[in-house]
C-alpha positions as a printed NumPy array, in Angstrom:
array([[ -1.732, -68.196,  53.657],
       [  0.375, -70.073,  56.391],
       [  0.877, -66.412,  57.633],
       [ -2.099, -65.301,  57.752],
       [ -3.158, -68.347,  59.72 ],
       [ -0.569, -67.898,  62.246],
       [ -1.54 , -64.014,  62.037],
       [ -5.364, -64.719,  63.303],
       [ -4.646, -67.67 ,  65.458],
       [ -2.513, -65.559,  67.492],
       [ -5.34 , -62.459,  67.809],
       [ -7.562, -65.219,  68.604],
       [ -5.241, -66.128,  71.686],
       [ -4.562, -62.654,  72.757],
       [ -8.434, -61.91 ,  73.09 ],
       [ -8.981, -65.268,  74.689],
       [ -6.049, -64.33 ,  76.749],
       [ -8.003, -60.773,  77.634],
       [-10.762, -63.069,  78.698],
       [ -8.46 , -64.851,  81.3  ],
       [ -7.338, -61.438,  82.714],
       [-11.158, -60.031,  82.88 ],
       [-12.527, -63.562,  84.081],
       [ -9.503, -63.302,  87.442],
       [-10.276, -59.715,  88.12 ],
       [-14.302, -60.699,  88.22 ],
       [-13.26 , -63.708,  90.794],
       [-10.207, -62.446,  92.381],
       [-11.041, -59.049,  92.621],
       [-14.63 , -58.426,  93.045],
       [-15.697, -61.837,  94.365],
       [-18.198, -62.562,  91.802],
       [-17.499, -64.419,  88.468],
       [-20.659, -63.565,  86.807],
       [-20.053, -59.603,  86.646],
       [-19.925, -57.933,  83.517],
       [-20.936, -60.435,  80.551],
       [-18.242, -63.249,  82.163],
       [-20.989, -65.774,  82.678],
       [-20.958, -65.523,  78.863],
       [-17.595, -65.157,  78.085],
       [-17.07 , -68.487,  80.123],
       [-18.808, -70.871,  78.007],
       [-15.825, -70.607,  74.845],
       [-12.859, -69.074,  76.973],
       [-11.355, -72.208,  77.953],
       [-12.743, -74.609,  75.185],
       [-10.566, -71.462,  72.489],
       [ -7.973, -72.123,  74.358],
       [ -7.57 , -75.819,  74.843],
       [ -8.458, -76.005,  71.223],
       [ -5.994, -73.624,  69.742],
       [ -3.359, -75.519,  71.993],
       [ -4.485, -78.766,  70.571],
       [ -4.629, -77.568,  66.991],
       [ -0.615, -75.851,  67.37 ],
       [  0.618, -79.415,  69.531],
       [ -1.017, -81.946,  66.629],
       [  2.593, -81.125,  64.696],
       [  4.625, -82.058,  67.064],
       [  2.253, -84.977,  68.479],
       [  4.468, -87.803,  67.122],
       [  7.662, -86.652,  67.797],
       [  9.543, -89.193,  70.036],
       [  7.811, -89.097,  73.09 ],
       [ 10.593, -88.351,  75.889],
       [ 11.872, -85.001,  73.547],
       [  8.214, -83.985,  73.387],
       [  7.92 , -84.293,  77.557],
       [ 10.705, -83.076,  78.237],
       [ 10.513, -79.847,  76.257],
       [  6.831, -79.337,  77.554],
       [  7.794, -79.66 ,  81.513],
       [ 10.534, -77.26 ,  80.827],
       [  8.085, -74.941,  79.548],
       [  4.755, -75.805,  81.397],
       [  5.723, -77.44 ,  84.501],
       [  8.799, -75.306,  86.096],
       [  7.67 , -71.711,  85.653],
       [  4.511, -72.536,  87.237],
       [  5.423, -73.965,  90.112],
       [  8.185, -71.571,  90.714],
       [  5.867, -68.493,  90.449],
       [  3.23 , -70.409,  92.361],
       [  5.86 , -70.787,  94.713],
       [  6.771, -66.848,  94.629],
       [  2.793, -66.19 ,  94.649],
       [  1.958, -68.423,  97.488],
       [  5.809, -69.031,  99.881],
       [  5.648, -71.847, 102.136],
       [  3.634, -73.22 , 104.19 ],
       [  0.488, -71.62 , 101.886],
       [  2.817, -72.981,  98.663],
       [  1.881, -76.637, 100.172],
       [ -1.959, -75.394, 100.532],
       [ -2.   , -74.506,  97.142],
       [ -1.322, -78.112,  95.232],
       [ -4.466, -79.229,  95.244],
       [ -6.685, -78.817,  91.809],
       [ -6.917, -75.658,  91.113],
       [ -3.228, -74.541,  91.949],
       [ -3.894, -71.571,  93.341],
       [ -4.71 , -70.472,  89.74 ],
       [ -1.547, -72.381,  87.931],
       [ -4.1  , -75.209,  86.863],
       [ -4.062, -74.051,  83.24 ],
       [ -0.543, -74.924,  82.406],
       [ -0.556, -78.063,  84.829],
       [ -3.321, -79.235,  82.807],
       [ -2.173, -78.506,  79.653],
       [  0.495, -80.379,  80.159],
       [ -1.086, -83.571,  80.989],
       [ -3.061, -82.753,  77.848],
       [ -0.059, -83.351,  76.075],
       [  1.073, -86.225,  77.891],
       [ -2.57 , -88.152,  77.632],
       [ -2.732, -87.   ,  73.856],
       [  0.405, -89.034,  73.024],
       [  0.002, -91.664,  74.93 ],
       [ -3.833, -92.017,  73.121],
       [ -2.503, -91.59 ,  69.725],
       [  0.219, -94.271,  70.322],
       [ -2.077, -96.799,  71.699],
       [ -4.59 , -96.626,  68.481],
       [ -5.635, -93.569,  66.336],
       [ -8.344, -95.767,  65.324],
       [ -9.545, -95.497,  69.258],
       [ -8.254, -92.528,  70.344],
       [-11.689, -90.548,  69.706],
       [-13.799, -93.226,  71.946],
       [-10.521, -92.733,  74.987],
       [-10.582, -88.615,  74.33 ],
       [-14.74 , -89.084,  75.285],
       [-14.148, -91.344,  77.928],
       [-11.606, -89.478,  79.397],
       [-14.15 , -86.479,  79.461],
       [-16.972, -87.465,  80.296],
       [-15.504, -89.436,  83.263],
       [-13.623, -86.829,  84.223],
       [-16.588, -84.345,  83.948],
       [-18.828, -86.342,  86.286],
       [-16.18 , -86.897,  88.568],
       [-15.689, -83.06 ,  88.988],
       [-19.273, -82.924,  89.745],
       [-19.146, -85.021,  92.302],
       [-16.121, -84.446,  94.006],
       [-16.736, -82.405,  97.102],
       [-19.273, -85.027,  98.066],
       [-16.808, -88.129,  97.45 ],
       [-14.012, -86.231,  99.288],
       [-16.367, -85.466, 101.938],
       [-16.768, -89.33 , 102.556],
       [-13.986, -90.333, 102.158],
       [-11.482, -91.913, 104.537],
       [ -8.022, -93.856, 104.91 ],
       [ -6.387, -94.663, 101.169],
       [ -9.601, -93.342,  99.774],
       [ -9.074, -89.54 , 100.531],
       [ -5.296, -90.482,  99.789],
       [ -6.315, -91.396,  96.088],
       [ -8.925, -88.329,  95.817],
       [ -6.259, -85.676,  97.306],
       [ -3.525, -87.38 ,  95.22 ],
       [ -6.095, -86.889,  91.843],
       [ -6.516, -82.99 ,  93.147],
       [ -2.892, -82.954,  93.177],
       [ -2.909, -84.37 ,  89.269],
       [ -5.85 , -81.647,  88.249],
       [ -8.322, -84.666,  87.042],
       [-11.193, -82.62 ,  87.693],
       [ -9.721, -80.131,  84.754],
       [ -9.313, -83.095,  82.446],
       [-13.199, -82.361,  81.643],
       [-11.974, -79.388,  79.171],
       [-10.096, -82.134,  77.372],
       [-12.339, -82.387,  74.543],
       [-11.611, -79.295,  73.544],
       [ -7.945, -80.092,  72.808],
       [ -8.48 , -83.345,  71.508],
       [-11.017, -81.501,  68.946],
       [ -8.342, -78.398,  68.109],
       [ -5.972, -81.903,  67.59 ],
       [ -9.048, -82.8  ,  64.455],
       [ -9.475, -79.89 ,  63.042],
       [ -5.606, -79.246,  61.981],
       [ -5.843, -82.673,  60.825],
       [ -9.066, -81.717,  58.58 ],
       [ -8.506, -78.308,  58.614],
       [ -9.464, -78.093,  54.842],
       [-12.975, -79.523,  55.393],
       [-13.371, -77.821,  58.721],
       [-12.446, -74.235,  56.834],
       [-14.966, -75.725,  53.635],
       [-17.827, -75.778,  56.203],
       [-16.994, -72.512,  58.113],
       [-17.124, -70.707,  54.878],
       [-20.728, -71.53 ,  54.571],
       [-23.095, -68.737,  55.761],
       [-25.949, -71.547,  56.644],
       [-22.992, -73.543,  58.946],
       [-21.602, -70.127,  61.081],
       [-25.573, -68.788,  61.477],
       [-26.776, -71.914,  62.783],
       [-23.705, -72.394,  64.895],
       [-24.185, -68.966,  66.247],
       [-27.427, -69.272,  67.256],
       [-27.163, -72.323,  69.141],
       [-24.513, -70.437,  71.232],
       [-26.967, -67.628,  71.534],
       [-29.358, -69.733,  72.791],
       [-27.068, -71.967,  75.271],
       [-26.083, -68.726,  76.312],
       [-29.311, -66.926,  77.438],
       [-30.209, -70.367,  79.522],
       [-29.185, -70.184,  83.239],
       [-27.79 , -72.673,  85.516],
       [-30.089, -75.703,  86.552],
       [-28.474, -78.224,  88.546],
       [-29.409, -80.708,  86.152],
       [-26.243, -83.197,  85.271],
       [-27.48 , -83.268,  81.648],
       [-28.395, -79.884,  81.433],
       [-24.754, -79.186,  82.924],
       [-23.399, -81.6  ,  80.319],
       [-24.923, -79.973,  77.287],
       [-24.447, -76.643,  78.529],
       [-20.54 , -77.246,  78.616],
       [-19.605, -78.822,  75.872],
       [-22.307, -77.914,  73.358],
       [-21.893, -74.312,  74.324],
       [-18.064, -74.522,  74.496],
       [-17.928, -76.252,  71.301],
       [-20.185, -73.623,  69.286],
       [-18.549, -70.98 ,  71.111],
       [-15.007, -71.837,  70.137],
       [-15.975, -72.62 ,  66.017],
       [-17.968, -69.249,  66.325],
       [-14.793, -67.293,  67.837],
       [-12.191, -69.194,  65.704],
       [-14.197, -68.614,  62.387],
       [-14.958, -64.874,  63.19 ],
       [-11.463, -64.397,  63.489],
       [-10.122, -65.924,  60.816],
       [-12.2  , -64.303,  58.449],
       [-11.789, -60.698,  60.058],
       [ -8.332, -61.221,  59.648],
       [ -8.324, -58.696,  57.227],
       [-10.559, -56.113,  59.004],
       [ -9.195, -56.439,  62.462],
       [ -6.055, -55.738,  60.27 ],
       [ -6.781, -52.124,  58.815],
       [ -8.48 , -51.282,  61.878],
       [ -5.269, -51.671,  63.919],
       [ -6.703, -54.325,  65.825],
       [ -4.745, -56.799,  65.219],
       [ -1.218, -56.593,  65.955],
       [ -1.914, -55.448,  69.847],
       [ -3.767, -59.036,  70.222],
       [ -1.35 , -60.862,  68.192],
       [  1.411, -59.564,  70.197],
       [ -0.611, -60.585,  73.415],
       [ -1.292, -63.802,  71.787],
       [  2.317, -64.408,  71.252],
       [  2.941, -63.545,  75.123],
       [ -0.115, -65.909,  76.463],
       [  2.452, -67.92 ,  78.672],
       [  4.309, -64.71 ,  80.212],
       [  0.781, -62.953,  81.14 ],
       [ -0.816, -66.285,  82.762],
       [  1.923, -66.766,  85.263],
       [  2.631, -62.661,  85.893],
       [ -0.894, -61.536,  86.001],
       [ -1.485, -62.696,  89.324],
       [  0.913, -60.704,  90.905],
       [ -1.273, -57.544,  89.661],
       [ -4.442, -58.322,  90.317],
       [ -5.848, -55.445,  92.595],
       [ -7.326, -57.514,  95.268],
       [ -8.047, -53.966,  96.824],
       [-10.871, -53.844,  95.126],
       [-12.984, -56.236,  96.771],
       [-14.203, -53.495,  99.221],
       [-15.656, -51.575,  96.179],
       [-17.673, -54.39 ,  94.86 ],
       [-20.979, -54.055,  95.895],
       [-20.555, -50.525,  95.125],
       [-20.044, -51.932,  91.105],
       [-22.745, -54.141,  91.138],
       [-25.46 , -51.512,  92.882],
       [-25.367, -50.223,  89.49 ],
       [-27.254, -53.488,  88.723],
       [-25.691, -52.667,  85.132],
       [-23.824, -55.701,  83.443],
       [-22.806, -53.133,  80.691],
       [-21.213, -50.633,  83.246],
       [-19.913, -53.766,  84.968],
       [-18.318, -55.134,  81.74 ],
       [-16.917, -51.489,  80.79 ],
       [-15.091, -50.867,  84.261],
       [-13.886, -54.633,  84.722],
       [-12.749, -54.241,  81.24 ],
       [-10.671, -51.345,  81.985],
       [ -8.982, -52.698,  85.011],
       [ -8.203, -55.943,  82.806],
       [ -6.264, -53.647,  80.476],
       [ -4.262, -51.75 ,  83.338],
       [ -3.151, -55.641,  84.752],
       [ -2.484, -56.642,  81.707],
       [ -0.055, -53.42 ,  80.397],
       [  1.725, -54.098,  83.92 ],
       [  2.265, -57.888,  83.203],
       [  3.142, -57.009,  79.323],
       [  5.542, -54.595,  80.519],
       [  7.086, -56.952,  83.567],
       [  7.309, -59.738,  80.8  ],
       [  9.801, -57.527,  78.892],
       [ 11.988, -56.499,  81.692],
       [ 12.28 , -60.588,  82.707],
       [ 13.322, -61.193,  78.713],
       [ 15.98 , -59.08 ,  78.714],
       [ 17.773, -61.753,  80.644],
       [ 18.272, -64.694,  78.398],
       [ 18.791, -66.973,  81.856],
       [ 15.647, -66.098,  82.73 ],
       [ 13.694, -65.725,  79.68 ],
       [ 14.819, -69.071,  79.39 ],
       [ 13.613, -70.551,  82.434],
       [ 10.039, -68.539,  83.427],
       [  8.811, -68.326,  79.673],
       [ 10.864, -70.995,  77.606],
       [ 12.007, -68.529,  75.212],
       [ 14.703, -69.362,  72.885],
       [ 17.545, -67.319,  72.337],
       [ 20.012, -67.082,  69.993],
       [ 23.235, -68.928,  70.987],
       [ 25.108, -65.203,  69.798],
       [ 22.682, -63.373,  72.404]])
């Protein structure tokens, strides 16, 4: 069974992973991140991955706290700021540290994840629910304001707000999502107990459906329940149609290709970049004359798959040195090797 878990979880990341590819060649490549289907695909991309990271960390959650760090800025912190650094060379490097990281935010985040998780959990399990939706909701309506605040802003006050960009607080909004993954390997038999029931997946489904075929309002509780609500059905919909097409995804042949991109999530986030066809900018308007999100999805799709092949196969040449397999991706080699 333990296999089998780690079997789906990692399909579950390589298709999330997919997601991340099609999502950057939608906004990085064609200048619009609502082509083909991604305005769906955005409402559980993020919350499957902050919650399968959450659910894997929970283990390790109470090791001592400095082993914990230091292992996790080894492997989250350095590669991404050296291939920001190779993505971006200075003086654009320097332009790049603000929130979004020139599209390193992910494992900056995720890091501080880790980081505000332990620190929570140390303080009081008894209040670290009531901090994790503190944290969020805070966080979430001070992403929504930001631009505003910043544009006001003067003296120490624009010191503090560029110095939060720097720290990625507007991303601490998605933290929910790991704090939740954190709950359900802690309950993981009641949370699989409930899954199992038809009644539980069909309703859960449905109110993604639903969240799903709503469009934007700018509505700060509309926003609010649209993101979480819809990232939280979205993720439990994803996760539980995974796990219990392990089998099927199996004897289709489906399976190993995303497990093996699930096991390589790290290595294609920080190469991926580097392939993007930016080229294809020109062509967009070309794409979306089709008016067609299903031709849109199909061709976006296909480009995702040529990136990601290139970053799969650039991951591999940078492994066969153990110096800097070590370094970029954190792998562990054998002290013989």
């Amino acid at each position: 069974m333990a296999k089998q878990r780690i079997e789906y979880i990692d399909a579950m990341r390589g298709f999330t992973m997919i997601l991340v590819v099609f999502a950057h060649v939608c906004h990085f490549c064609l200048g619009d991140s609502r082509m083909g289907y991604n305005a769906v695909f955005i409402l559980f991309r993020l919350p499957c991955f902050f919650m399968i990271s959450g659910w894997l960390f929970e283990s390790v959650a109470q090791r001592p706290f400095k082993e914990v760090a230091k292992h996790k800025a080894m492997v989250q912190l350095i590669p991404t700021f050296i291939f920001l650094l190779l993505l971006a060379p200075p003086p654009e490097f320097f332009h790049q540290l603000g929130a979004l990281k020139g599209g390193y935010w992910f494992t900056f985040a995720l890091f501080e994840y880790f980081i505000l998780y332990m620190l929570m959990i140390r303080i009081s399990r008894k209040w670290t629910p009531l901090m994790a939706v503190a944290l969020t909701i805070g966080t979430f309506l001070y992403a929504r304001y930001y631009d505003s605040l910043r544009s006001t802003a003067d003296g120490y006050q624009l010191w503090l707000i560029d110095f939060s960009g720097f720290l990625s607080v507007t991303t601490w909004r998605l933290f929910l999502f790991f704090y939740l993954g954190t709950c359900i390997r802690r309950y993981f038999d009641t949370f699989i107990r409930w899954t199992d029931k038809p009644v539980v997946i069909v309703l859960i489904t449905a109110v993604f459906a639903m969240i799903a075929s709503t469009s934007h309002h700018d509505n700060l509780m509309f926003e609010m329940f649209r993101f979480y609500v819809g990232g939280i059905s979205g993720m439990v919909m994803v996760f539980t149609f995974f796990r219990l097409s392990a089998s099927w995804l199996k004897r289709w042949h489906i399976s190993q290709p995303l497990q093996y991109v699930g096991t390589r999530t790290l290595d294609i986030y920080l190469l991926h970049f580097f392939f993007l066809p930016r080229l294809l900018m020109a062509y967009s308007p070309q794409l979306a004359a089709f008016d067609s999100r299903f031709i849109e999805f199909w061709v976006i799709l296909a480009v995702s798959l040529v990136v990601l092949a290139l970053t799969l196969v650039a991951s591999y040449a940078i492994r066969l040195s153990p110096f800097l397999g070590h370094y970029l991706f954190g792998v562990k080699y054998d002290k013989a090797t």
